[in-house]
C-alpha positions in Angstrom: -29.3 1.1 -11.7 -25.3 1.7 -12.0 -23.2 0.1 -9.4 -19.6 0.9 -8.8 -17.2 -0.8 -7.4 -15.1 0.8 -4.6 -11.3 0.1 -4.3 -8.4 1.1 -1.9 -4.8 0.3 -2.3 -2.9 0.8 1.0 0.9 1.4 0.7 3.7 -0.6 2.1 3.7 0.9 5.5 -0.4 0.6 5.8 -0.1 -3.0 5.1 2.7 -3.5 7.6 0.8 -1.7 10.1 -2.1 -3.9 9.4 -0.2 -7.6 10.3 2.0 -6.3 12.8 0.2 -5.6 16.2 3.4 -4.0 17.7 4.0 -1.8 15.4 3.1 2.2 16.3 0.7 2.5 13.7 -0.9 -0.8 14.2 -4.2 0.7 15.7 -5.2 3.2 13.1 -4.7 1.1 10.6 -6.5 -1.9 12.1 -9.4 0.5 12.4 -9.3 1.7 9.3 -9.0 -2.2 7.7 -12.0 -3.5 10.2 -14.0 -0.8 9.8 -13.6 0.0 5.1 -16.3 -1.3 3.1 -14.7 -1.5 0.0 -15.0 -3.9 -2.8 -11.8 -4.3 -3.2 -8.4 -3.9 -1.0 -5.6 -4.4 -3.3 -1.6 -5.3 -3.6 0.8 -5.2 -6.6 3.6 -6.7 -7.0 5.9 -3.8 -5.1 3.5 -3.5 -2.4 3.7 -7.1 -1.9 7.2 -7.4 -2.0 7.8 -4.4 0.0 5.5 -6.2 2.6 7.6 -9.4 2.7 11.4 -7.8 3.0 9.8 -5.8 6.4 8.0 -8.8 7.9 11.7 -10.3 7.7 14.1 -7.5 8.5 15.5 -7.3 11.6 15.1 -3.5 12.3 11.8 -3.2 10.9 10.5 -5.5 13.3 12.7 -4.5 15.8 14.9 -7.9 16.6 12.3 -10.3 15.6 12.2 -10.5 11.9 9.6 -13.6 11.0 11.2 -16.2 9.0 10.2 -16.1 5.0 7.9 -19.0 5.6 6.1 -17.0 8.0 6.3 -13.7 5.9 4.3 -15.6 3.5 1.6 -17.2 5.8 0.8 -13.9 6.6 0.5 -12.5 3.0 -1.6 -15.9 2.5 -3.7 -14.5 5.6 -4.3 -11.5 4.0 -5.4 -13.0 0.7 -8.2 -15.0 2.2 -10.2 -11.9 2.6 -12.4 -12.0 -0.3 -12.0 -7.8 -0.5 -7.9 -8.3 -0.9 -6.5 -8.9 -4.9 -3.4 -8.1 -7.2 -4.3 -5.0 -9.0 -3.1 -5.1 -12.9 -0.6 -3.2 -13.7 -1.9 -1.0 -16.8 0.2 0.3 -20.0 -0.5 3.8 -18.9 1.5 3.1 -15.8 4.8 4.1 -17.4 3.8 7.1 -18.7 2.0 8.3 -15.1 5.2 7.2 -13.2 7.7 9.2 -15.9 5.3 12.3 -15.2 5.2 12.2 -11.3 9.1 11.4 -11.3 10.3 13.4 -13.7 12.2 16.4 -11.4 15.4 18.1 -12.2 17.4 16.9 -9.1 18.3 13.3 -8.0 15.7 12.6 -5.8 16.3 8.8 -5.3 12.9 8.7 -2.4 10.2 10.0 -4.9 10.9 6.5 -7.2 8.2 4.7 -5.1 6.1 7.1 -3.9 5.6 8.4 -7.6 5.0 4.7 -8.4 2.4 4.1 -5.8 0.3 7.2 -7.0 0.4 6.2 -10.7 -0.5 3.0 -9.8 -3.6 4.4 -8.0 -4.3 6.6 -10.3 -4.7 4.2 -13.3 -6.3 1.8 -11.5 -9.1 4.0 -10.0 -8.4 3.0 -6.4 -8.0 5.2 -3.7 -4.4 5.7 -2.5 -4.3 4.8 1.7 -1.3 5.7 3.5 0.2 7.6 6.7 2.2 9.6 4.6 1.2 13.6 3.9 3.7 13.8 1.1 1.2 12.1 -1.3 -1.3 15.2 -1.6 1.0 16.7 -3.8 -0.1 14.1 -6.4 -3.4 13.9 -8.3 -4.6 10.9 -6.8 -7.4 10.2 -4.6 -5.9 9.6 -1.5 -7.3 8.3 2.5 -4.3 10.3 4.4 -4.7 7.8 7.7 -3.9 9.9 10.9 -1.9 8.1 13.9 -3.9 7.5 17.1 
């Protein structure tokens, strides 16, 4: 018998949404992380550092940014879920993101969108995110919709 492995990698604003319970998306995404039953949840290195800078700026978090101590505690919270890992970040990668982001027109916002579906893509995971504007890519993707 075949198993497979299942695997979802939520974008910037998913995770954010996740840690932060005032934040206007906090509900669908806490539903969505209680109730998934992947095998694995996973960051890279953007998505993690993406995290951090929001948990400590001042208008993301509307006046209350956390300290970078605390940034980190809760990154170190998130870890300890034995479903949450650093996804590796596979040679193909480049050629993906050069494909998705390659547009005649300066379009400085596609950058890390078109990043975060080639990183899905060549790692097989399943794309989570609020954001409609990643259908356009070939990528599976879990569009969450706000409550």
């Amino acid at each position: 018998m075949t198993t497979y492995m299942t695997s979802c990698f939520p974008d910037i604003n998913v995770w954010l949404a996740i840690v932060v319970d005032r934040h206007v998306l906090n509900r669908p995404a806490s539903t969505w992380w209680n109730e998934d039953h992947s095998d694995e949840i996973g960051f890279c290195r953007f998505t993690q550092l993406g995290l951090l800078r929001h948990l400590t700026n001042s208008a993301t978090m509307k006046g209350h940014p956390l300290t970078n101590r605390q940034a980190w505690k809760i990154f170190d919270t998130l870890q300890s879920d034995a479903r949450v890992r650093f996804f590796p970040e596979w040679p193909a990668l480049d050629g993906l993101l050069k494909s998705y982001s390659d547009v005649n027109q300066a379009a400085t916002n596609l950058w890390g969108d078109a990043y975060l579906a080639a990183y899905a893509a060549v790692n097989s995971t399943t794309l989570v995110t609020f954001d409609k504007g990643f259908a356009k890519y070939p990528v599976k993707s879990l569009i969450l919709k706000p409550s």
